[in-house]
Every structure is written in C-alpha cells, then in structure tokens.
MIDRENDREN-900695 format. One line per field, with one value per residue (C-alpha): residue in three letters; chain; x, y, z. Coordinates in Angstrom, 2 decimals. Example, Ala and Ser with C-alpha at 12.3 -4.5 7.8 and 13.67 -1.06 7.14 Angstrom:
# MIDRENDREN-900695
residu = ALA; SER
chaine = A; A
east = 12.30; 13.67
north = -4.50; -1.06
up = 7.80; 7.14
# end
This chain:
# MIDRENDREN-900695
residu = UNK; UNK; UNK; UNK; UNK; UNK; UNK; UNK; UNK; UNK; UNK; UNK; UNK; UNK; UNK; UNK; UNK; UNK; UNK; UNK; UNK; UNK; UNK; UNK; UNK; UNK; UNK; UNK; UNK; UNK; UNK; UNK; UNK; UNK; UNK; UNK; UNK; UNK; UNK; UNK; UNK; UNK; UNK; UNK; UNK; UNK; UNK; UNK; UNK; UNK; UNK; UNK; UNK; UNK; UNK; UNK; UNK; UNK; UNK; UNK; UNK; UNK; UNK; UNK; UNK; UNK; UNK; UNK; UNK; UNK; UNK; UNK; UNK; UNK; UNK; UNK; UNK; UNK; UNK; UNK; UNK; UNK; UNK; UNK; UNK; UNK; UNK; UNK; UNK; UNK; UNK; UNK; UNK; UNK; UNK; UNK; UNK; UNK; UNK; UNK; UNK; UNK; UNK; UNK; UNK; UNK; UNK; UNK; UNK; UNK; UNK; UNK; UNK; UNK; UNK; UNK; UNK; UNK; UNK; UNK; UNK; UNK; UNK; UNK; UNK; UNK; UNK; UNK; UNK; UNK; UNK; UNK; UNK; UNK; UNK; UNK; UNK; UNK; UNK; UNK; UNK; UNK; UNK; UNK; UNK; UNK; UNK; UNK; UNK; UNK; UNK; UNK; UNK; UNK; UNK; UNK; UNK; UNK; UNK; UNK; UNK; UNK; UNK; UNK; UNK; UNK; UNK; UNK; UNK; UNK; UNK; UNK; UNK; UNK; UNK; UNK; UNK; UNK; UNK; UNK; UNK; UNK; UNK; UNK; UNK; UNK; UNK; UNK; UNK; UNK; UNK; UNK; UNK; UNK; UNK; UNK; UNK; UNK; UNK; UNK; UNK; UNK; UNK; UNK; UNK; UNK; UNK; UNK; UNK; UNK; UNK; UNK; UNK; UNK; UNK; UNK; UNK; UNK; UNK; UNK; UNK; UNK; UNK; UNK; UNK; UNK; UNK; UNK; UNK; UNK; UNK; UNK; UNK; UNK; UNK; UNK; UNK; UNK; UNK; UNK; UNK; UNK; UNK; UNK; UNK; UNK; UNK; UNK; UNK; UNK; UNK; UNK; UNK; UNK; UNK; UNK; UNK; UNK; UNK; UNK; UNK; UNK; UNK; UNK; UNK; UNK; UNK; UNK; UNK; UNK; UNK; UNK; UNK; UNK; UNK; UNK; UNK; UNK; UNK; UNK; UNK; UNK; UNK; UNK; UNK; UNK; UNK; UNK; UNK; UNK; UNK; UNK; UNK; UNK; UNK; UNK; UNK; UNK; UNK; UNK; UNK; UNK; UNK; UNK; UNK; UNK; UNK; UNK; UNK; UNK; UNK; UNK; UNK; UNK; UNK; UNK; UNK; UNK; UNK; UNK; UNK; UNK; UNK; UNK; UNK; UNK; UNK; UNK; UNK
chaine = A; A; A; A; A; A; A; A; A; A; A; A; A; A; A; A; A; A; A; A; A; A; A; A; A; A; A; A; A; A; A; A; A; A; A; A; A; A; A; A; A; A; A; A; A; A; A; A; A; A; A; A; A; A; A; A; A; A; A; A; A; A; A; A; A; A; A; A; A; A; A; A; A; A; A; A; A; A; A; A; A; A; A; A; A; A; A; A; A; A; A; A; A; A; A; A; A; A; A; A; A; A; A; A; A; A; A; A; A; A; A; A; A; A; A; A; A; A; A; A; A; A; A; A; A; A; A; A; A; A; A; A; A; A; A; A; A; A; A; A; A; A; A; A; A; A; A; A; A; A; A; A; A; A; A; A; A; A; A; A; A; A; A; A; A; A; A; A; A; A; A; A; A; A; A; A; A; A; A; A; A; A; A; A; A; A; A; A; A; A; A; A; A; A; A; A; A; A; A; A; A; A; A; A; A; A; A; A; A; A; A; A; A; A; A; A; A; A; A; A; A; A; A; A; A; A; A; A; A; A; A; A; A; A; A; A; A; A; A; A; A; A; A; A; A; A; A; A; A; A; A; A; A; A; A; A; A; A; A; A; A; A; A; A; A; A; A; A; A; A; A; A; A; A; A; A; A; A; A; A; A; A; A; A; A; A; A; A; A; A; A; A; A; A; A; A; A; A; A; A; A; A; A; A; A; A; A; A; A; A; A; A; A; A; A; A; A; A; A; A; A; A; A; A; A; A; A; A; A
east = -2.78; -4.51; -2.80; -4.34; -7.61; -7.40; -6.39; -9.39; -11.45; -10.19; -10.79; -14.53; -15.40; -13.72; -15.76; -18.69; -18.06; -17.36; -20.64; -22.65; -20.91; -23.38; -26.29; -25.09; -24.31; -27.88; -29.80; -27.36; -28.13; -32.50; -31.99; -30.65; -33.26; -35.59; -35.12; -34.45; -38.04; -39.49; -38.63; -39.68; -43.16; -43.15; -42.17; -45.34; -47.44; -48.26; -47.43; -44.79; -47.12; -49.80; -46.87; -44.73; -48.27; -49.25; -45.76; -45.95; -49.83; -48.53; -46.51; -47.81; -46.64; -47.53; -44.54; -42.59; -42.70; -41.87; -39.18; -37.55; -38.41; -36.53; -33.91; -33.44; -33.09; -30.37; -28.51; -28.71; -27.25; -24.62; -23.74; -23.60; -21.71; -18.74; -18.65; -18.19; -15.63; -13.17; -14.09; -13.13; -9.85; -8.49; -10.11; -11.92; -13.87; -17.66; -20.31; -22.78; -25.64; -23.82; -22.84; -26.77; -27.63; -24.56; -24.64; -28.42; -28.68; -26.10; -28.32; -30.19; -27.39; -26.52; -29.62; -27.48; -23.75; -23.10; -19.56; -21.10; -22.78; -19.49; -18.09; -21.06; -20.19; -16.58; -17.87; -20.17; -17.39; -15.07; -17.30; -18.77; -15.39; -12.87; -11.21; -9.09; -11.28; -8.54; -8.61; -12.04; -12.05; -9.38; -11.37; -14.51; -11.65; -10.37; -14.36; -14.64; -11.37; -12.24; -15.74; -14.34; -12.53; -15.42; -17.57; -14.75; -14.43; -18.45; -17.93; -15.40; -16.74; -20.21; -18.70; -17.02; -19.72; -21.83; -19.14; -20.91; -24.30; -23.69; -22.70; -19.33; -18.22; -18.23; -15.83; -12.99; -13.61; -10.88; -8.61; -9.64; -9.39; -6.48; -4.53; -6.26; -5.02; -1.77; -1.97; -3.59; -0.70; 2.08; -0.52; -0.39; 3.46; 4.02; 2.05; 4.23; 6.91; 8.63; 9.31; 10.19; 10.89; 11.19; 8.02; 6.11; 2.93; 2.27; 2.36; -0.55; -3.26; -5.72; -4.05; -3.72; -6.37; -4.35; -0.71; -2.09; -4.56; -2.62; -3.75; -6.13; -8.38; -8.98; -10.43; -12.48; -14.30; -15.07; -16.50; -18.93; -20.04; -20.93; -24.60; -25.90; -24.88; -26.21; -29.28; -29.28; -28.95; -31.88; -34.28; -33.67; -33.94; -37.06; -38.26; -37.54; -40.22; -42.28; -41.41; -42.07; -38.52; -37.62; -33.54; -31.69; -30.01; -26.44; -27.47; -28.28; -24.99; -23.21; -24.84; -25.37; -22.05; -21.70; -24.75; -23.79; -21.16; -22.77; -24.77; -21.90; -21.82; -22.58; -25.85; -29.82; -31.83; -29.07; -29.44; -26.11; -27.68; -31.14; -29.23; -27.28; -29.80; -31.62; -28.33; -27.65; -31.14; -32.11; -35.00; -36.89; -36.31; -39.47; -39.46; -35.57; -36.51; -39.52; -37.09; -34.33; -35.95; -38.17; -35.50; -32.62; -34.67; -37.30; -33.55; -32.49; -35.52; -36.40; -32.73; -33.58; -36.21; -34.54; -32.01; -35.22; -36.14; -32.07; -32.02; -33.29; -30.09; -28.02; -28.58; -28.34; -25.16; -23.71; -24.46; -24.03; -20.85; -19.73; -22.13; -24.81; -23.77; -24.30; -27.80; -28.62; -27.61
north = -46.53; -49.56; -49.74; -46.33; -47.68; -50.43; -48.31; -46.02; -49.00; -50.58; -46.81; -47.12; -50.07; -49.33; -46.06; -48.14; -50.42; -47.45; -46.24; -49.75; -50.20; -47.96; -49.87; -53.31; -52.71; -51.28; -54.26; -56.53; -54.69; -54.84; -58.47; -58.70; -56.72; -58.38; -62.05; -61.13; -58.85; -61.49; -63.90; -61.99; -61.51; -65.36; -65.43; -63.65; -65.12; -62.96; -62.01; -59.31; -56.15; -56.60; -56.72; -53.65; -51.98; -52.46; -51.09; -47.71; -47.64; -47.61; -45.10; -41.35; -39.64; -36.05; -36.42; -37.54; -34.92; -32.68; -34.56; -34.64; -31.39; -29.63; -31.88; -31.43; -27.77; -27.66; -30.05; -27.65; -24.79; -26.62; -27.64; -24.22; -23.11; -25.71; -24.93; -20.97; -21.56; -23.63; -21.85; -18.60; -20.13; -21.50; -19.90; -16.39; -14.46; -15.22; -14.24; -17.45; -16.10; -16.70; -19.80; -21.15; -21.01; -23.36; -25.87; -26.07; -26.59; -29.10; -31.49; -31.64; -33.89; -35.10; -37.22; -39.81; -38.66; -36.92; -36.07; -34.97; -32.14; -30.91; -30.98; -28.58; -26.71; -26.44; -24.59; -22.39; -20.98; -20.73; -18.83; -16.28; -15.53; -15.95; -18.71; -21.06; -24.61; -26.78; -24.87; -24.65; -28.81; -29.34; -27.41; -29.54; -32.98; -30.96; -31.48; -34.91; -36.11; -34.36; -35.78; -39.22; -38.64; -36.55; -39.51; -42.07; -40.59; -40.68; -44.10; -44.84; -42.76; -44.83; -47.91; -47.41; -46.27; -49.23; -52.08; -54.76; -54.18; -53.53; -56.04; -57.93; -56.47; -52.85; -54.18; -53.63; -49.79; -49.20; -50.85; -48.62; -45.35; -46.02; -46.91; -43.55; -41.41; -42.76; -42.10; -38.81; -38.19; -38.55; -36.77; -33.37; -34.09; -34.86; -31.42; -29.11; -30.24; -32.54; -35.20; -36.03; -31.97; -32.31; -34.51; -33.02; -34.61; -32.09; -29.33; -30.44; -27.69; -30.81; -30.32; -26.60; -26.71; -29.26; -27.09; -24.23; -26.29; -26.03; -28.91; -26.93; -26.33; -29.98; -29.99; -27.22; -28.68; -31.56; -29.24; -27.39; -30.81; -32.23; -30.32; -32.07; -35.32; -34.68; -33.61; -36.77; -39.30; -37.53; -37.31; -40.97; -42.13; -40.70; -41.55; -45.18; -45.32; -44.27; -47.24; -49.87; -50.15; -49.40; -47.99; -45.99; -42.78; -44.55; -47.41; -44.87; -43.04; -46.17; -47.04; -43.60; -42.65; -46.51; -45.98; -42.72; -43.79; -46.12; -43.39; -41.93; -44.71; -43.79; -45.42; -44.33; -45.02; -44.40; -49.11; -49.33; -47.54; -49.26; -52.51; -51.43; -50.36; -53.78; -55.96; -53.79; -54.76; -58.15; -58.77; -55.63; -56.60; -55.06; -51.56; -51.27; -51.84; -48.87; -47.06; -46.66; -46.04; -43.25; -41.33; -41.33; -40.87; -38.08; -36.22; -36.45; -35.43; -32.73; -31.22; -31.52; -29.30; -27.02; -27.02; -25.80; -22.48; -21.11; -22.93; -19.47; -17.58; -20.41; -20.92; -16.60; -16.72; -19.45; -18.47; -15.01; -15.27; -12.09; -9.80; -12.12; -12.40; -8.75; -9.17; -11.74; -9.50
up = -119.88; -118.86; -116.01; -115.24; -116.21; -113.68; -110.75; -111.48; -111.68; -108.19; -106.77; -107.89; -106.55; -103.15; -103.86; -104.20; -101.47; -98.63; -100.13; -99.66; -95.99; -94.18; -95.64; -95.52; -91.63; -91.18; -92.72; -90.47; -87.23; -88.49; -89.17; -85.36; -84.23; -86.42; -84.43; -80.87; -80.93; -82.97; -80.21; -77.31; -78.80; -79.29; -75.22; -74.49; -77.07; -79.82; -83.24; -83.86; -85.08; -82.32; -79.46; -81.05; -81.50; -77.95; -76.38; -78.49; -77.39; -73.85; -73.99; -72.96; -76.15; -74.41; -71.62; -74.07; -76.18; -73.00; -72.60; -76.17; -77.67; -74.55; -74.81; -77.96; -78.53; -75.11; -77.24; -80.21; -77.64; -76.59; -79.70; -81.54; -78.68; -79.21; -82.90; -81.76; -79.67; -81.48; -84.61; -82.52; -81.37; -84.39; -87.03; -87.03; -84.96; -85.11; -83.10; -81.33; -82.98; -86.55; -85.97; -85.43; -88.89; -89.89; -87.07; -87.64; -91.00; -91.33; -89.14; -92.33; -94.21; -91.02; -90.97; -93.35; -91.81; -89.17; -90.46; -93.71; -91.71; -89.80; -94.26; -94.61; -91.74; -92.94; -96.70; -95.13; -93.13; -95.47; -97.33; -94.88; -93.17; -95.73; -93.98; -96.00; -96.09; -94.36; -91.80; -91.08; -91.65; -89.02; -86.52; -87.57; -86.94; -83.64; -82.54; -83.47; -81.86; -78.54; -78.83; -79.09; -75.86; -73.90; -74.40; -73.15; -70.18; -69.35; -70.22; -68.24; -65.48; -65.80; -65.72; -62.34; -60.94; -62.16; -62.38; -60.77; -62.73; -66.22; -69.05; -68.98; -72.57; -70.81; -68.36; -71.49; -70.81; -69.30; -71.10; -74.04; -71.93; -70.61; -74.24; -75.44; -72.78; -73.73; -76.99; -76.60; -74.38; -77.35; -79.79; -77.68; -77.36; -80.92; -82.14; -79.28; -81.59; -78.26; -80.72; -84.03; -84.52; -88.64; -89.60; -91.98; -90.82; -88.51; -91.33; -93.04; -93.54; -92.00; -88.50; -88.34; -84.89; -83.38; -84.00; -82.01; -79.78; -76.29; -73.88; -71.82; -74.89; -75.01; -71.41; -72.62; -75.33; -73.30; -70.35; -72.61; -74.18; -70.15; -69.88; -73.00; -71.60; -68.27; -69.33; -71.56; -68.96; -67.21; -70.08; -71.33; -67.89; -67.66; -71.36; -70.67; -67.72; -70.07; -72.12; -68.94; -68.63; -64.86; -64.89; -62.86; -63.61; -62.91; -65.67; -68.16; -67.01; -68.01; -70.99; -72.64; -74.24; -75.29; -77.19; -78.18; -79.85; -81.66; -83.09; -84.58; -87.39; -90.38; -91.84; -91.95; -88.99; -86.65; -86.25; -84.54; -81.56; -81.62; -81.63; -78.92; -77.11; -77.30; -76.58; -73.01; -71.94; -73.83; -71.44; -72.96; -76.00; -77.90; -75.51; -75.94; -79.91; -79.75; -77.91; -79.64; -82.73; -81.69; -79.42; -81.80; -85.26; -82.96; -82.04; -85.65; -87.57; -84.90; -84.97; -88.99; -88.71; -86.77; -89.54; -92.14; -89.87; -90.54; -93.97; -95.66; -93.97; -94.20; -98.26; -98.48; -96.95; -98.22; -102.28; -101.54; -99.80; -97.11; -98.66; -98.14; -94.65; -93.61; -95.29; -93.19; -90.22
# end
C-alpha cells in the first residue's frame, strides 16, 4: 500500500513538473531577451522603456494590420482545410464548412498549447460524427507528424538556398533532414506491415491514421500546408520593414520554419520564437524583440477571436451531440 502511495506520489510531482516546464522555459527565454535588449539600448544610449517605446512608435500599425489580419484568416483556410481532409480520409465524412467551427475554436485553448487544441478538436469529433476518440486523436498525431516534416523540408529547402548567409547552427539542417527521411522511411515501411509483421505496436487505436495512411497522403498534407507558408514568408518579410529591419524574402525563407518550430513549444507568449527571432538577427536586437512578440501573440489572439464567432456552434454541437449538429446546420 505504501508502495502504491509512493508511486502515486512520484506520478504527481512528474505531473507537476511537466506542468511547471512550459513556464520555467518561458521565464528563461524573457531573462535572455531581457539582457541582450537591455544591452542594445545601452549600445545606443538609452534606457530600456524609452528605446522599446520608440521602435513600436515607428512602426505604421495601419499596414500592419493589412498585413496580419489577411494573413491570418488564409492561415485559418488552410488550416480547416487540412483538418477536413485527413479527417475525411481516416475518419468520417465531413463537409469543410463543419470543420470551421472545431478548428476555430480550438485556437482558443491553443493560446497556452497548441496540442491541447488538436485534444479539443479530437472530442468535438467524436461527438458530432460518432467516431471512436482514438481515432479521431491519431488523425490529430497523423497532422502533427506530417507538420514536423512539411516544415523540415522548408527548412532545409531555405537553408540551401541561403547557405552562405544564414547562421552556422542552421548549417546542422541537413543532417536532421536527412536522419528523418530515414526514419520516416522505416516508419511508412514498418506500418505497410514490410517488417516486423506480428508487433503489436502498430495495432494501437493511437495509430489507426498511420495503418491506412498510404505514402502519397503524406505528400498531400504537406502540399496543402505550402500556401500558408508562402504567404508567411511574404507577409513577415514585409512586416519586418516595417520594423527597420531590411531582409530578404530568401532570409525569411530560411529562418521561418526554424522559428516556426519554435512556436510549437508549449508555454504562454509563444518566448521560444521571440527568442529565436532575436538570436537569428542579434544586431536588431530590440526590433527582432517588438517583433516577435507582436506577430506571434497578434496571430494567436486574432485566430482566438476567430475561435469566439464559431464558439456558439461549436459549444451547441459539442453538448448537444449529432442532434445539435443538424441544428447548427
């Protein structure tokens, strides 16, 4: 019994810890953030306030905001419409238009965690269409994996295109791609049941998407994901001369899914990013500072609200289950 006791104990405070992590990394990446803006106001003679104050006073909030809000709602699109399609391949037949309401309102807990909005997204399906939730949860994981990978190639693509110019540390991009294609590779293998025929990893309700996904559908989800990168690299390209900060579009090709994927950590403020942000272009420290933290929170809190106009639908369907969905039609 006490040994019981102690195991539920240690699970608790590993509990507690996974739940601290996300905060702990945040205040570490402010605290970096913290010095190296601190120092290049000190550079150019002033305190910290008056030189953040006098960056975001340069900036011509009106283009900006016809830059983001566009930008913003193509991402939405796009984003709905990879959601509908895996959802249609490996789960049940749904039409775009349905899937809005769930992909917008979970942007509303993905403020915190982004993977705590594709969970969301996982219930709400379940309970409109019936579907068993582990299967719904491995088409949310199919997402994520081929995410991972659609942004590694941009990546890699970027920094080929911009060896000589970008920071030594993104020189290791290959490296990385070319140990995930290998193990993607012997993934798609292993699930066509080429090898190891009788593991029983492969059965788990988890991986249902990734039993039926054929190769091909990979490629796919990567393809529909390319416009909202596209248009990325073109709007903060164009955001950051707003900022004083005079890049290219191949830079920001380079940089983007770097940074990108530094948004993906879990933690408030989306600080991995901002940090990253500020160590690809140290000699803007203070711009690189105001702009990561208004372009990544403006995208989150905008897709947020976004989430509020289908929250009403969302909510009715969810609670009320399949009836509730043919009200909302």
């Amino acid at each position: 019994m006490k040994r019981g006791q102690a195991d539920g104990g240690g699970g608790r405070h590993r509990a507690a810890w996974l739940r601290l992590l996300p905060w702990l990394v945040t205040a570490g990446c402010f605290w970096l953030l913290y010095g190296r803006v601190e120092a290049a106001a000190a550079r150019e003679g002033h305190a910290l306030v008056p030189y953040l104050l006098a960056i975001f006073e340069r900036v011509n909030w009106w283009r900006w905001l016809l830059l983001m809000v566009p930008y913003s709602l193509v991402f939405f699109a796009v984003d709905s419409l990879v959601v509908w399609r895996v959802v249609n391949w490996f789960n049940a037949p749904v039409r775009y238009v349905d899937v809005l309401p769930v992909r917008a309102s979970a942007y509303i807990l993905s403020i915190l965690n982004e993977q705590i909005g594709k969970g969301a997204m996982a219930v709400y399906l379940h309970r409109r269409e019936n579907v068993p939730g582990w299967q719904v949860g491995s088409s949310m994981l199919f997402i994520m994996f081929c995410e991972y990978y659609y942004l590694l190639v941009f990546a890699t693509l970027g920094v080929a295109l911009r060896w000589e110019k970008l920071p030594e540390v993104f020189h290791a991009v290959p490296a990385v791609a070319a140990g995930s294609a290998l193990f993607f590779a012997i993934w798609v293998r292993y699930f066509r049941g080429d090898f190891r025929p009788g593991s029983g990893f492969r059965d788990r309700p988890l991986l249902h998407a990734f039993r039926r996904a054929a190769p091909w559908q990979y490629g796919v989800v990567m393809l529909l994901r390319a416009p909202a990168l596209l248009v990325a690299v073109v709007v903060y390209t164009l955001s950051l001369h707003l900022f004083g900060v005079d890049v290219g579009y191949g830079e920001i090709f380079g940089y983007l899914p770097v940074v990108f994927f530094g948004a993906a950590v879990p933690g408030p403020m989306r600080a991995v990013a901002i940090t990253l942000w500020v160590t690809l272009l140290p000699e803007h420290a203070g711009e690189m500072a105001a702009f990561g933290l208004v372009m990544h929170n403006f995208f989150v809190f905008f897709n947020a609200a976004i989430g509020l106009v289908f929250l009403r639908r969302a909510q009715r369907e969810l609670l009320g289950g399949t009836a509730g969905a043919e009200a909302g039609r």
